[in-house]
C-alpha positions in Angstrom: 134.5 67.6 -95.4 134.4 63.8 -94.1 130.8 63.8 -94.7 131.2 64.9 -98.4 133.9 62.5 -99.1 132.3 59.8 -97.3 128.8 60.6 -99.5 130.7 60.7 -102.7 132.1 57.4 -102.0 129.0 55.6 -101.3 127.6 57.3 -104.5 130.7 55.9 -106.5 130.3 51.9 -105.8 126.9 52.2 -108.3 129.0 53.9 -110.9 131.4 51.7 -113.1 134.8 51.6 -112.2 137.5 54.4 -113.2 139.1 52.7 -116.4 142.4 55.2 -114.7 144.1 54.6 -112.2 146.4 57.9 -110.3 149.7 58.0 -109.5 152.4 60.2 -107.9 154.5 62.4 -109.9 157.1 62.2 -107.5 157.5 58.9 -105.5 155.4 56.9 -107.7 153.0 55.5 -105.8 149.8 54.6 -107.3 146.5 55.3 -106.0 142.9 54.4 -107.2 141.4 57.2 -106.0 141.9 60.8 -107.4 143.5 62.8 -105.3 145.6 66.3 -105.5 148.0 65.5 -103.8 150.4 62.4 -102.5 149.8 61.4 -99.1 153.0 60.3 -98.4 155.6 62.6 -100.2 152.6 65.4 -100.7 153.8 65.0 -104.8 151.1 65.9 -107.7 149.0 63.3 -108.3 147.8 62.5 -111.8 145.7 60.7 -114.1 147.7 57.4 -115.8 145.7 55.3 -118.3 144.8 51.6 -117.6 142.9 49.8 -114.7 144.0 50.1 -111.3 146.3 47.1 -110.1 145.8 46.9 -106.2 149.2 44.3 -106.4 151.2 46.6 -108.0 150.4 49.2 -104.6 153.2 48.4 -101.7 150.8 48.3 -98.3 153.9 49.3 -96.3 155.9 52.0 -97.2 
């Protein structure tokens, strides 16, 4: 699954960017990724309007 994840990645910086970012439904954290779930609290992730803020993300938590 790496592979696939890494290929779609690489595919993904010629695109434009996600005008969305993703955030957890349960802890909050934001992510600019989609994802299913939250890697830290394994919360639902979804889909919030507006741009992706990587200050607004806490590197530590």
């Amino acid at each position: 699954m790496g592979l696939i994840s890494a290929l779609r990645q690489r595919m993904g910086q010629w695109e434009s960017p996600d005008p969305y970012h993703y955030e957890c439904t349960v802890c909050e954290r934001s992510f600019e990724n989609e994802r299913s779930t939250c890697t830290d609290c394994g919360g639902d992730v979804e889909r919030v309007a507006g741009m992706f803020d990587s200050t607004a993300v806490d590197p530590h938590p």
